[in-house]
C-alpha positions as CSV (number, residue, x, y, z in Angstrom):
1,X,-128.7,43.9,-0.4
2,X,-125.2,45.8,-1.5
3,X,-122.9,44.6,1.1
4,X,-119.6,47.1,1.6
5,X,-116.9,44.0,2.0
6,X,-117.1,40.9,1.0
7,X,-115.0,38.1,0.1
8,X,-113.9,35.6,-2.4
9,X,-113.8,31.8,-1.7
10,X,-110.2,31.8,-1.2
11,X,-110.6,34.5,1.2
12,X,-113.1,32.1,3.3
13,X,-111.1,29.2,3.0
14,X,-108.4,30.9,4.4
15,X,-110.6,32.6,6.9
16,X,-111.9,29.4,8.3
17,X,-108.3,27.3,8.3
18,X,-106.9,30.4,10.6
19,X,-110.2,29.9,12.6
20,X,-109.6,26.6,13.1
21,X,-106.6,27.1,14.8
22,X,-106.8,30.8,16.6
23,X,-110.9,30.8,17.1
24,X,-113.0,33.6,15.9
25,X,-110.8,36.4,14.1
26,X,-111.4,39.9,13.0
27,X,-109.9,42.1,10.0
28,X,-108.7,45.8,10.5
29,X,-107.8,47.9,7.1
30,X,-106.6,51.2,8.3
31,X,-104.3,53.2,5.7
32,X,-101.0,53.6,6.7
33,X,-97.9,52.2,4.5
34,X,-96.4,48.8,4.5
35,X,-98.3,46.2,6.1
36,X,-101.2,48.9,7.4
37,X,-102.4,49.1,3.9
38,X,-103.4,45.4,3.8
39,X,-106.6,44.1,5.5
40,X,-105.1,42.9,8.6
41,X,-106.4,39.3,10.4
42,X,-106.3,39.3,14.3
43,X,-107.9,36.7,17.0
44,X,-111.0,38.8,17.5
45,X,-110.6,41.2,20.3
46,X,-106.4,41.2,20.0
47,X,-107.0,44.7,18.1
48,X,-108.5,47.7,19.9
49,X,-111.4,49.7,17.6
50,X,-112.3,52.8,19.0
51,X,-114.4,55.7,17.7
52,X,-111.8,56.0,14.8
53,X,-113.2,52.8,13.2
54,X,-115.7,51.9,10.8
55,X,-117.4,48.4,10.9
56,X,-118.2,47.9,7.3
57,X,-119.6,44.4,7.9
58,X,-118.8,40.7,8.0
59,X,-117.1,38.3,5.9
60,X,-117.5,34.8,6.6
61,X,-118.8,35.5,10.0
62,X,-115.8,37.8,10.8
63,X,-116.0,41.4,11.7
64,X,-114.3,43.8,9.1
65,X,-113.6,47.5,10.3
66,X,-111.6,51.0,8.9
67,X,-110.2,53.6,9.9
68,X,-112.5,56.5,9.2
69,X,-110.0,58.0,7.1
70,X,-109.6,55.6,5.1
71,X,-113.3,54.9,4.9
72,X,-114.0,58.2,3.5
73,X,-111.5,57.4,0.2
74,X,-113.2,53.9,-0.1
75,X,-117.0,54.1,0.8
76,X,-117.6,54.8,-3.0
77,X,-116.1,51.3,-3.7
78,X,-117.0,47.6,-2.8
79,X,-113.7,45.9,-0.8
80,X,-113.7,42.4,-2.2
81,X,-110.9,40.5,-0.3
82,X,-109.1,37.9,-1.1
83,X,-106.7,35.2,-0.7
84,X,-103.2,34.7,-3.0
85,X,-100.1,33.1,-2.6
86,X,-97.3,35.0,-0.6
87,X,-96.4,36.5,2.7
88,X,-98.3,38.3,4.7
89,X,-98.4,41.2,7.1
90,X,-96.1,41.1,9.5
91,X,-98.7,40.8,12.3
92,X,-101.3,39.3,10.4
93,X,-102.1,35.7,11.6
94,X,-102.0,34.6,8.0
95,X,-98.1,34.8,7.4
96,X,-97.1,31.3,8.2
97,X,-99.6,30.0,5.6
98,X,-98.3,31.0,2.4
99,X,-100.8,33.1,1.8
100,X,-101.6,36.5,1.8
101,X,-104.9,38.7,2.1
102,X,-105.5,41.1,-0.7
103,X,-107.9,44.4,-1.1
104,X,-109.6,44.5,-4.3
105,X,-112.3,47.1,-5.2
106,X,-115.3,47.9,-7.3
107,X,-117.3,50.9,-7.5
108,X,-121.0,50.9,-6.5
109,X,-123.3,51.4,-9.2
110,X,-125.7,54.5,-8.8
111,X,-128.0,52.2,-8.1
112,X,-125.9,50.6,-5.4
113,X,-125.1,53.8,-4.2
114,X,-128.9,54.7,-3.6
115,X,-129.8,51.9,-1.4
116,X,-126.6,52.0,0.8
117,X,-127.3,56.1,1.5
């Protein structure tokens, strides 16, 4: 099964020390500049989705949604996120870790492509 997000150890490491200490979480990417362009971390239901957002799926047990807009430059690609060293968004829970979630990408094979139409 070709999964639209998922997520590299680091990522889930990080996912479940934050979960440890804010319970179950959720990510938002929408598109906007500055911290908006990074996958954003929230205690689950802290950020309001509407019909605007796209649930791509789940990493680590954790609900991942876009913006529409956004989903319609990315759904050719796979989001891979994960974890490095530095700050993050301003109103991501992450910041006072160290560490910062990051948006990588691959595109879907033809293949790929096939089975998620």
């Amino acid at each position: 099964m070709v999964e639209r997000v998922t997520a590299t150890d680091e990522a889930l490491n990080l996912i479940n020390t934050l979960e440890e200490t804010h319970g179950p979480l959720m990510f938002h990417q929408s598109g906007g500049c500055c911290d908006g362009s990074s996958p954003m971390c929230y205690p689950r239901g802290e950020f309001r989705v509407g019909e605007s957002d796209v649930l791509l799926g789940e990493i680590g047990e954790t609900p991942f949604y876009i913006s529409k807009d956004q989903y319609e430059y990315w759904k050719h690609t796979q989001l891979i996120i994960d974890a490095v060293d530095g700050r993050g968004g301003m109103f991501s829970l992450e910041g006072p870790e160290g560490k910062r979630f990051l948006t990588r990408s691959r595109v879907f094979s033809e293949e790929e492509r096939k089975t998620l139409n």
